[in-house]
Structures are given as structure tokens and as C-alpha cells.
C-alpha positions in Angstrom: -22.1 1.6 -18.5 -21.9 2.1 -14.8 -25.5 1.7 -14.2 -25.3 -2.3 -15.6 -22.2 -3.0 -13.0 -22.5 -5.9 -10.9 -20.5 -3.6 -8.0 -21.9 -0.8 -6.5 -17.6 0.4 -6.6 -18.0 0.2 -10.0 -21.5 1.7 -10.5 -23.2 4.0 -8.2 -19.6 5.0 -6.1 -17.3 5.0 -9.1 -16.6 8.7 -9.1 -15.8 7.9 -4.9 -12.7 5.9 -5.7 -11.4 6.6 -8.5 -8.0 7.3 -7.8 -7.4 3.9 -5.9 -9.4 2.3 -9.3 -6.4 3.5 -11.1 -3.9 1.5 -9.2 -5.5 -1.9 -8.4 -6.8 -2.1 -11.6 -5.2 -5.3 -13.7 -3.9 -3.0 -16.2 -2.0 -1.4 -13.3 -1.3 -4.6 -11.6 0.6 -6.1 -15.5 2.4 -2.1 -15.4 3.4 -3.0 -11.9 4.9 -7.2 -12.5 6.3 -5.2 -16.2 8.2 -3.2 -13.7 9.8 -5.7 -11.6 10.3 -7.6 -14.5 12.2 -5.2 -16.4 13.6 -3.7 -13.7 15.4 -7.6 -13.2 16.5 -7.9 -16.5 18.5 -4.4 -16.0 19.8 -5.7 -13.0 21.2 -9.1 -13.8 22.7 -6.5 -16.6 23.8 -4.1 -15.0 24.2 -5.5 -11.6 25.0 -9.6 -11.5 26.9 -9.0 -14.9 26.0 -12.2 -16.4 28.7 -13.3 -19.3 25.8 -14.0 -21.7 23.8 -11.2 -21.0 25.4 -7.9 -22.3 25.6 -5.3 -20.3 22.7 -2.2 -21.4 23.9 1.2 -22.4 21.6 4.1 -20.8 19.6 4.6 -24.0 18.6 0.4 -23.9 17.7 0.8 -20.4 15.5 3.8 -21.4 13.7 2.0 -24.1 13.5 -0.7 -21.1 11.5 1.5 -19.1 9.7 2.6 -21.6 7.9 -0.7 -21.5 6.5 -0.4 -18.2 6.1 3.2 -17.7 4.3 3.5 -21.3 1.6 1.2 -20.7 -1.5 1.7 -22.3 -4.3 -0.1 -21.8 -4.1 -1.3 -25.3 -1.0 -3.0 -24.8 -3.2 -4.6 -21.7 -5.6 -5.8 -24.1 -2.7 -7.3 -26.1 -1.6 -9.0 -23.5 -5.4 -10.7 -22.4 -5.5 -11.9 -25.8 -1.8 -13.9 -25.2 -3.3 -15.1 -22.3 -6.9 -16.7 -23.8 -3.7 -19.3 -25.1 -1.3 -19.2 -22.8 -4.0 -19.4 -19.6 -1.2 -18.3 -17.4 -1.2 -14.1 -16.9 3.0 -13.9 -16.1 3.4 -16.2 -19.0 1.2 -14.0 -21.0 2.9 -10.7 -20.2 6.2 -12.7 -20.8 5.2 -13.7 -24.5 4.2 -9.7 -24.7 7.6 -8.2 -23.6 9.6 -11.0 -26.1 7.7 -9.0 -28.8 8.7 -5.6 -27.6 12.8 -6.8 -27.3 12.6 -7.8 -30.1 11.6 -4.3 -31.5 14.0 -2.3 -29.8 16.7 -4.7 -30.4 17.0 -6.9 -27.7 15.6 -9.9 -29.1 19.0 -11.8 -27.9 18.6 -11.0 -24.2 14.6 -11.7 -24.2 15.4 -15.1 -22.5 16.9 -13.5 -19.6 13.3 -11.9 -19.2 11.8 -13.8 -15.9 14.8 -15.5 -15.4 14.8 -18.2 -13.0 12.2 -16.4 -11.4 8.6 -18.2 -10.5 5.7 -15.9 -11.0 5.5 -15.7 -7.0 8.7 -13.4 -7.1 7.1 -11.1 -9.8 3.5 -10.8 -8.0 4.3 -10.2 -4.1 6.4 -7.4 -5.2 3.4 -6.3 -7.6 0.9 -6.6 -4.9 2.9 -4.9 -2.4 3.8 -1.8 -4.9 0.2 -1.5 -5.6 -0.7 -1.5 -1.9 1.4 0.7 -0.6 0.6 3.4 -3.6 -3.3 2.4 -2.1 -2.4 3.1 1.3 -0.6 6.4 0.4 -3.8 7.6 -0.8 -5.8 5.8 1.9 -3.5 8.1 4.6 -4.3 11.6 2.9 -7.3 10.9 3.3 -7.5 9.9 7.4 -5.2 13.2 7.7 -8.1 15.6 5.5 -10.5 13.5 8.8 -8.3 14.5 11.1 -7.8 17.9 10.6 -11.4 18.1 10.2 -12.0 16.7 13.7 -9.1 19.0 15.3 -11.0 22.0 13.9 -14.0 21.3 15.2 -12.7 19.9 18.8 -11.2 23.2 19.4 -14.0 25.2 18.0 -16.4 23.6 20.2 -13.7 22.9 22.9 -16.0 24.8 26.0 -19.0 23.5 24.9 -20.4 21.6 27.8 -21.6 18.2 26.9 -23.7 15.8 29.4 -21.8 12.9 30.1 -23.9 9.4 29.0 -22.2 6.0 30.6 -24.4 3.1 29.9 -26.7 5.5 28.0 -27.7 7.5 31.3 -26.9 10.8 32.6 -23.1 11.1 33.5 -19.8 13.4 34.2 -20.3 16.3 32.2 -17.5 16.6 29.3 -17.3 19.2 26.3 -18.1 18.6 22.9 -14.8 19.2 22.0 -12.7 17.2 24.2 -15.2 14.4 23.2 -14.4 14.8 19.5 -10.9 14.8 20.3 -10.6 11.5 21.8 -11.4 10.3 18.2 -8.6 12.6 16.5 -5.9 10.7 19.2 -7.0 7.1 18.4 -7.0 8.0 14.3 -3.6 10.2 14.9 -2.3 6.7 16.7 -3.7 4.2 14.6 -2.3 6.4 11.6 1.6 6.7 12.8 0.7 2.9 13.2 -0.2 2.0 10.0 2.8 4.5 8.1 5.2 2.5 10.4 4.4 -1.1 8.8 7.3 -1.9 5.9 5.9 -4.8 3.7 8.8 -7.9 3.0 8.7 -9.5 -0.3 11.2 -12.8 -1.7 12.9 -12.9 -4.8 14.2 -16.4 -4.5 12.7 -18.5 -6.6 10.4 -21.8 -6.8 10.5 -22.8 -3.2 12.7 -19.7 -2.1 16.2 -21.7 -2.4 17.2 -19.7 -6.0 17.9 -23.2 -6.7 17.7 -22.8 -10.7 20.0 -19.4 -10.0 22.8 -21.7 -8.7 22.7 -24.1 -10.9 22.8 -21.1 -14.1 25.6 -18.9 -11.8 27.1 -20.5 -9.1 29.8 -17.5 -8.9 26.7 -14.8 -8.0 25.8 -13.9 -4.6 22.1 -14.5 -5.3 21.1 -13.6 -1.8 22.7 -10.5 -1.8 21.8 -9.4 -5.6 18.1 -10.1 -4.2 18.3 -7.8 -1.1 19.1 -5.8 -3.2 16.8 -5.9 -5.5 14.0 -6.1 -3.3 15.7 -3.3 -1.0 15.6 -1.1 -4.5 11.8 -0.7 -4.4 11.5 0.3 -0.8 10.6 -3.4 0.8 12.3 -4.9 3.2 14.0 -8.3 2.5 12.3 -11.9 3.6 15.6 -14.2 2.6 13.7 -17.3 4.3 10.4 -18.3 2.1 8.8 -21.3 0.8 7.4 -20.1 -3.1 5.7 -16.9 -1.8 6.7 -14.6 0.2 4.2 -14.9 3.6 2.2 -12.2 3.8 2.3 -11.5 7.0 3.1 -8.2 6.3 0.4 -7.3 3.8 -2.0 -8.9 7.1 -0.6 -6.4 9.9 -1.6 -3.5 7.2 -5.1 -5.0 6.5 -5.4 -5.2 10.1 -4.5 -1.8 10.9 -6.8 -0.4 8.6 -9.3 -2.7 10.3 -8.2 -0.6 13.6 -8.8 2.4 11.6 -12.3 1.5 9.9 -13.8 0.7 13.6 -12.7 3.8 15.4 -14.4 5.9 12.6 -17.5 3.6 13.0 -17.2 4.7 16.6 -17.3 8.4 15.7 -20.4 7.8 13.1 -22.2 6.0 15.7 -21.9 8.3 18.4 -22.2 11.3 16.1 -25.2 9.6 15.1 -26.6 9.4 18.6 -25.5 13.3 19.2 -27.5 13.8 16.0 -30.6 11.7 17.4 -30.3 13.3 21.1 -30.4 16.7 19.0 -26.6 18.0 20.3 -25.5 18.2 16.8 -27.6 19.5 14.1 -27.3 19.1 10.4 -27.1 21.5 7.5 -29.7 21.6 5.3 -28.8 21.5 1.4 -31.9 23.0 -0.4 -32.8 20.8 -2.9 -32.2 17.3 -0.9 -34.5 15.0 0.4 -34.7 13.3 3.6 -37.6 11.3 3.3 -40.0 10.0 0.3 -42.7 10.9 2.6 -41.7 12.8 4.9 -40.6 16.3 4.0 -40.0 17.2 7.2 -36.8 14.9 7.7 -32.8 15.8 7.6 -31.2 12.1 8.1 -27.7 11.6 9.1 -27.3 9.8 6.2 -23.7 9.9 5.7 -22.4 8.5 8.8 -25.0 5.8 8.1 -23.5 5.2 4.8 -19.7 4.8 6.0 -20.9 2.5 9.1 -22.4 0.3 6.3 -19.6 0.4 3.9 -16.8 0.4 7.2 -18.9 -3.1 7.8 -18.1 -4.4 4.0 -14.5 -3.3 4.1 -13.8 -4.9 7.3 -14.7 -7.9 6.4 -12.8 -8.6 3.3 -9.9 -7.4 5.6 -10.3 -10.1 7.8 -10.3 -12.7 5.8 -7.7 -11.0 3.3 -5.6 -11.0 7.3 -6.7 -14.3 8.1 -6.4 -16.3 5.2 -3.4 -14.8 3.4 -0.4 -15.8 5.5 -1.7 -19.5 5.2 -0.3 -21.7 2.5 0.1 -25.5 2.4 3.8 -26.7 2.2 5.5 -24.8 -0.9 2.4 -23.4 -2.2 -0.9 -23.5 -3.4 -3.1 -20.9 -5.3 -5.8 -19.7 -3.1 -4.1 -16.6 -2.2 -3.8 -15.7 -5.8 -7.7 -14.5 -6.8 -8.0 -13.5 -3.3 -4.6 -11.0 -3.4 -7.0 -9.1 -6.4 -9.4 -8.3 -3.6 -7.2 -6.2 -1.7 -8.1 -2.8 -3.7 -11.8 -3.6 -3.4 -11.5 -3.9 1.0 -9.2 -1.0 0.8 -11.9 1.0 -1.4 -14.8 0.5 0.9 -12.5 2.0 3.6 -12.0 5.4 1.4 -15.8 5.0 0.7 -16.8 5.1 4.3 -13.8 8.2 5.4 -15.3 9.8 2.6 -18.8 10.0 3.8 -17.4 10.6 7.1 -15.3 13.3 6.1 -18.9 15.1 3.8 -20.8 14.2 7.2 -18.9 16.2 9.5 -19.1 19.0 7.0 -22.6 19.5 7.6 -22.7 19.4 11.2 -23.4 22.5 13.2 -23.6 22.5 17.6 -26.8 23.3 19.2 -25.0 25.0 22.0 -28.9 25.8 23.4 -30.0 22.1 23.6 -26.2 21.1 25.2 -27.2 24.0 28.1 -31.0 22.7 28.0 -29.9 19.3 28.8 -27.5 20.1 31.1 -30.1 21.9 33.3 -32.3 18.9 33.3 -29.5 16.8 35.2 -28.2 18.3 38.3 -27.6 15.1 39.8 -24.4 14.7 37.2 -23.0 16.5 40.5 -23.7 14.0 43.2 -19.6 12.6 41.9 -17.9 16.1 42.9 -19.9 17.0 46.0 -19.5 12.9 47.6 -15.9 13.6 46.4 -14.9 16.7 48.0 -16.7 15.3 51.2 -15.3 12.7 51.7 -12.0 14.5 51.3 -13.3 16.7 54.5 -14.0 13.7 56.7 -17.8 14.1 56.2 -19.5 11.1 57.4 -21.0 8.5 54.8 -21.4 11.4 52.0 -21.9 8.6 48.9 -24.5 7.3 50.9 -26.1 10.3 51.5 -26.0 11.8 47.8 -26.9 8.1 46.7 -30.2 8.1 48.6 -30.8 11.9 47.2 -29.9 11.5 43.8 -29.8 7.6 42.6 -32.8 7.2 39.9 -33.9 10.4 40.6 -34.2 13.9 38.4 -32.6 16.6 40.7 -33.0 20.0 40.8 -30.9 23.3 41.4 -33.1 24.0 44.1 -33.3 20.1 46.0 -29.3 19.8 45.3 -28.8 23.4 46.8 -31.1 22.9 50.1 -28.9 19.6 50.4 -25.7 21.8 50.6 -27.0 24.2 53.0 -28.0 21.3 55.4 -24.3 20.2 55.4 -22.6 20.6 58.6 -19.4 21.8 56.9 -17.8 25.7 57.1 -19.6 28.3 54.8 -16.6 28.4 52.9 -16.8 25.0 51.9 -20.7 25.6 50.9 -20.1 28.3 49.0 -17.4 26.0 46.9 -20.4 23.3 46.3 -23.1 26.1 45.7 -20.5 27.3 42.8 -20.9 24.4 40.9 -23.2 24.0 38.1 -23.4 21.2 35.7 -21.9 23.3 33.0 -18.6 24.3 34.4 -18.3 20.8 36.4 -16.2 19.7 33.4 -12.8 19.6 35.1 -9.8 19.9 32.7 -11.9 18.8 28.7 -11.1 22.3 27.4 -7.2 22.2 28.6 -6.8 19.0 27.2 -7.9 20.0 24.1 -5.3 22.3 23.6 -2.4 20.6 25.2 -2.6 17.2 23.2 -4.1 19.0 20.2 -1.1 21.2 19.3 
């Protein structure tokens, strides 16, 4: 039961992750090595055309596939209980497939199954399948965010915002230039992360095919790898100890690290817009915001994918930092922590997804922006200084500094200031234009020019 799991993925946000469940689960991860493995065996067929290894007809390489592409999770249970003897999960899987030849008649070539190959060759291409299907998913779901946030940026595109550097009254912007900085960095970081193409080795114990050579020296083992490897979409790494280095798998853990910060960003300042009362939040009738205080509507989701953003991030990091490190040939550390990679990557899909249901309920409270706004008319103390000292006005910083700095200014103080300028009427009536809501300068038109 879900309510006895000792994960929360498992248990309370099962129904949240799903999908990615289904591929970096370890029935998924033996369909995915049965793939490479099989795939192999067709190829030193069908490809190397090794004398002792006959070459399959189409209908033996569809019972082949079958293997891999029928896996049930029965079979998966057959294949645990191999490995309770064998302690050794490739050798297990091995034992398996022997049986399976030998039903469909192949019982003669089942010792070409794994040939020469270390389990190293069999699992970075594993891994790597099952990330990238991961990742596929992972990506349709940044694109639902960011369409999301490119609705509502040019919805709310001339809705004028008061600016806040350092926390304090600023520049004013528009709430929907603001939400589109957040739609560029995700577009950016997601172009980033589609670009990376994994490596993988298929070279055996130390990445020499030495056992290959010694079985075939007439076979072009390098190129017969390439590819093989080049088959499933990976790109080939021909210089390797026993695994391939990961390096790789770490530059797309650490773009989705890129990823998971910048929609931290957005939660935390959508959660200060919430707080500051510039966005509201929908209410849904039956929910409750507070054991005890009825009153409350809490920006719970945002709250809930900072949190989870926090937990993904930091398997990523250490999945990025500790992955690409192996001592001499090889040693096994990256082997339990390789299972992990699902669980970082469905934290990440956790928090989007919360994101994604929090932006949903968020409506502008286009009275409080104006509200605000009217409170702060010393957010133009930067244009008026400006255009000054563009008309060889003497000391105008100084001058708006010692009228405005730490102060709350008014229409009526910033306006007798402007008619005590000894400048040409023309100029006046320029500065007596401006208010704090259309002192936004070009937010709306970028908005539509890098939105398109």
C-alpha cells in the first residue's frame, strides 16, 4: 500500500510521477540492458558475421525482440529469483535469456549472449536509454510551464508593477515583462538541456575489447561498436577505462539543476507578489488554508516545488559530482548511486508540477499594482535626474537625492519640485507628464518582440 511507503514518491506523490515510475523502475531498467543485450547478439549476427554464430532470419530476430519488448513484470520476478543465486543482476538476466533461446530455438547461439561484453557495456547504455526517455518527459513538461508563463506575461504585459531592488521601492516594470524574464531563462536553459547527447562505451573490461581480439582478430571492433552505440542515438566514447565516464549523464543533471533554480526563483518571487498582495489566489471551495484559521488562502504550491526543487537538486549534485569519478579501471560506487537518477529527476517533475497548478490559480490585482504605485512617486527621482542632466542642469542627482532619498514622495512635493526648475515650460510639461505608472519605458514592447 502506498500509505506504508518509506518515500513520499512512492506514497503520498505517486499519482505525480507516474509516468517517469514507469521508466526508472528496475523492471524497466532489466527491459532496457534485455535490449542492448539482444540487440548485440543480432548484431554480431547480422552485422560482425561471426563463423560460429549463424546468421538470424527476420522471423528469429522477431522472436529476439520479442524478449525485450514483451517484458512482463513476471518475467522480472523470474529473473530476481535467478539473482537470490547468482547475486550478480547482468548475470541473472543472462541465466534468464539462456532459457528463453533455448525455447525459440536458439539454444546453440545463447553463448554469444553478453559476449565479451562486461556488465559496464550493458548498463551505461541502460542508464542512458532510461534517462533520456526521463528527460523527454521532464521537457514536455518545462514547455506546458512555459507556455503558461508566456500567456500570462502578455496578458498582464501593461500592467504596471513597482520595481523592488534590495527589497525597496524601484524602477517601475510591468507584471508581464517581469514574468517573462522567467519564460527566457526556462526557454534557454531548455534548448540547453535538448542539445546535450549522452556518450556510452561498448568496449569491454577496461575499454581495450581485449577478449574481442583475442575471439576475432579479423573484426573491426571499434567500428562494429560505433556502430552499435551510434544505433541507439548515443554518441560514441572509443577511449574508456571499464565504464563509460559519465560526464555526459553530469552536464544533463546539471542543467536540470539550472532549470530547478530558476523555477525556485519564479516560486519565490511569486510568493513575495502573493505576500505584497500583487497576485492573488483562486479560491477552490472546499480547501483549507489553515487548521485554525479559516480565513487563510496559502501559496501552498510554490511552497511545495521550492521544497521538493531543494530535494531534487541535491541528489543532482552529488549524482554530477560523484559520477564521473572512478578509481583506476573501476570501482562500484557509481552503481547503486546510477539507480538514483529517476528519483532526482522525479522531484524536479514534482516541483514543475506544482509550479505549473500554482500559476493556475493566480489572478492580478491590477487595483493594488495602481495602489502601490501611487504610494511611491519618488520611483521617479531616476528619469527626472536623468533627463536633467541631459539638459546641462546643475547637480540634478544631488538635488532629487536630498528631495527624495528615504523619503515617501508625493504627486504634489515631486510636482512643486518641477515647477521650481529653471528649465523651458516645454521641458516641465515633459516631467509633469510622467507618473509612476507609465514610467515603465519599453516592458510592454519587449514582451512582444522576444515573446513571439
Amino acid at each position: 500500500m502506498t500509505l506504508n511507503s518509506i518515500s513520499p514518491l512512492e506514497g503520498r506523490y505517486k499519482a505525480e510521477i507516474t509516468e517517469l515510475a514507469l521508466i526508472f523502475s528496475e523492471e524497466r531498467l532489466m527491459a532496457k540492458r534485455l535490449e542492448v543485450e539482444i540487440e548485440y547478439l543480432i548484431a554480431l549476427s547480422l552485422k560482425a558475421q561471426l563463423p560460429e554464430l549463424r546468421k538470424f532470419t527476420a522471423v528469429q530476430v522477431k522472436k529476439l525482440r520479442s524478449i525485450y519488448k514483451n517484458f512482463s513484470p513476471k518475467d522480472a520476478e523470474e529473473v530476481k529469483k535467478i539473482e537470490k543465486t547468482t547475486d550478480h543482476d547482468i548475470k541473472a538476466l543472462e541465466y534468464f535469456v539462456k532459457q528463453r533461446l533455448k525455447k525459440i530455438g536458439l539454444q546453440a547461439e545463447s553463448e554469444f549472449y553478453h559476449f565479451a561484453l562486461t556488465s559496464e557495456d550493458v548498463n551505461n547504455l541502460a542508464y542512458s536509454l532510461q534517462l533520456r526517455e526521463g528527460v523527454k518527459i521532464y521537457g514536455k513538461a518545462v514547455e506546458k510551464l512555459l507556455s503558461q508563463l508566456k500567456k500570462l506575461a502578455v496578458e498582464n504585459k501593461d500592467i504596471a508593477l513597482l520595481g523592488r531592488t534590495h527589497g525597496q521601492p524601484a524602477t517601475p516594470t510591468t507584471v508581464g515583462k517581469e514574468l517573462a524574464v522567467f519564460y527566457f531563462r526556462l526557454k534557454t536553459a531548455l534548448q540547453a538541456l535538448s542539445s546535450v547527447r549522452l556518450t556510452a562505451k561498448f568496449s569491454g573490461a577496461t575499454g581495450n575489447w581485449n577478449a574481442h581480439v583475442i575471439a576475432y582478430r579479423n573484426v573491426d571492433w571499434v567500428k562494429f561498436s560505433r556502430n552499435f552505440v551510434q544505433q541507439f542515438g548515443f554518441e560514441f566514447n572509443p577511449l574508456t577505462t571499464q565504464i563509460e565516464p559519465h560526464d555526459k549523464l553530469a552536464e544533463v543533471y546539471q542543467t536540470i539543476v539550472r532549470i530547478n533554480n530558476i523555477i525556485k526563483d519564479l516560486d519565490i518571487d511569486l510568493w513575495l507578489y502573493i505576500s505584497r498582495g500583487v497576485f492573488g489566489l483562486k479560491k477552490l471551495a472546499a480547501a483549507v488554508g489553515s487548521s485554525t484559521m479559516p480565513h487563510k488562502v496559502n501559496p501552498i504550491k510554490f511552497e511545495n516545488s521550492e521544497g521538493n526543487v531543494g530535494i531534487s537538486n541535491s541528489l543532482l549534485v552529488f549524482l554530477a559530482d560523484k559520477l564521473p569519478l572512478s578509481r583506476m579501471q573501476r570501482d562500484l560506487s557509481d552503481s547503486t548511486v546510477l539507480r538514483n537518477q529517476g528519483v532526482a529527476l522525479a522531484y524536479a517533475l514534482l516541483a514543475l508540477k506544482n509550479t505549473l497548478k500554482g500559476l493556475s490559480r493566480l489572478q492580478v490585482n491590477k487595483q493594488y499594482c495602481e495602489q502601490e504605485l501611487n504610494q511611491h512617486w519618488e520611483v521617479l527621482a531616476e528619469p527626472i535626474q536623468v533627463f536633467l542632466r541631459k539638459i546641462g542642469y546643475h547637480k540634478p542627482y544631488e538635488k532629487l537625492k536630498q528631495l527624495t532619498r528615504g523619503h515617501t514622495v508625493t504627486r504634489e512635493a515631486l510636482h512643486s519640485f518641477i515647477r521650481g526648475l529653471k528649465i523651458k515650460e516645454e521641458d516641465k510639461k515633459l516631467l509633469l507628464g510622467l507618473t509612476p505608472q507609465n514610467y515603465t519605458g519599453l516592458a510592454s514592447k519587449l514582451v512582444t518582440e522576444f515573446l513571439k
